[in-house]
C-alpha positions in Angstrom: 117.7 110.6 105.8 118.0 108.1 108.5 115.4 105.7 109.1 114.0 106.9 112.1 112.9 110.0 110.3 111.6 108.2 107.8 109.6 106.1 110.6 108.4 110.0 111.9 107.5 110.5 109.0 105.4 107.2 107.9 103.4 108.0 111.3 102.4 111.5 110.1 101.3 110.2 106.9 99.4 107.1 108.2 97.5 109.2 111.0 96.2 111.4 108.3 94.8 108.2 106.3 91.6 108.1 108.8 91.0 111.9 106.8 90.9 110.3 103.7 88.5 107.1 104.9 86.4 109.9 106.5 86.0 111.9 103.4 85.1 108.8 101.1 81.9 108.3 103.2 81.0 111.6 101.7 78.2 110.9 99.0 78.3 114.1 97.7 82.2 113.3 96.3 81.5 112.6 92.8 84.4 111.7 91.0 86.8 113.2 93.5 86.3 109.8 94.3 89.0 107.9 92.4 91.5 110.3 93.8 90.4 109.7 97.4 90.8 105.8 96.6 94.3 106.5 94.9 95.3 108.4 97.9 94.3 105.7 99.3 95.8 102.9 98.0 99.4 104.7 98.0 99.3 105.7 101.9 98.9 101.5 101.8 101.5 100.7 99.7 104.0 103.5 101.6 103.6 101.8 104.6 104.3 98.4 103.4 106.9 99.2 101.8 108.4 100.6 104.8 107.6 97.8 106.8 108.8 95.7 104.3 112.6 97.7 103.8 112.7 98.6 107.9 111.3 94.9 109.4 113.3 95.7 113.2 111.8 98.8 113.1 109.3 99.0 116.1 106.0 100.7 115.4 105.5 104.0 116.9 
């Protein structure tokens, strides 16, 4: 995999993230909660660690 498809594919995954955010607000979740948070936190730490591996490559 070359890293503009892994770019393609860091901007799918981040413009689902705003899905995520929008279900927390939910407050009917109960403890689906913690997974939405997880979910969370890993979309997070993908795309830092993209950044972080790929730093010349511009954002889409």
């Amino acid at each position: 995999m070359n890293p503009e498809t892994i770019q393609a594919q860091i901007v799918l995954i981040e413009s689902k993230r705003s899905v995520l955010v929008k279900l927390l607000e939910q407050p009917d979740l109960g403890t689906l909660r913690i997974d939405v948070n997880q979910a969370l936190e890993e979309i997070d730490d993908l795309v830092d660690e993209f950044e972080r591996t790929f730093p010349d490559l511009k954002r889409l």
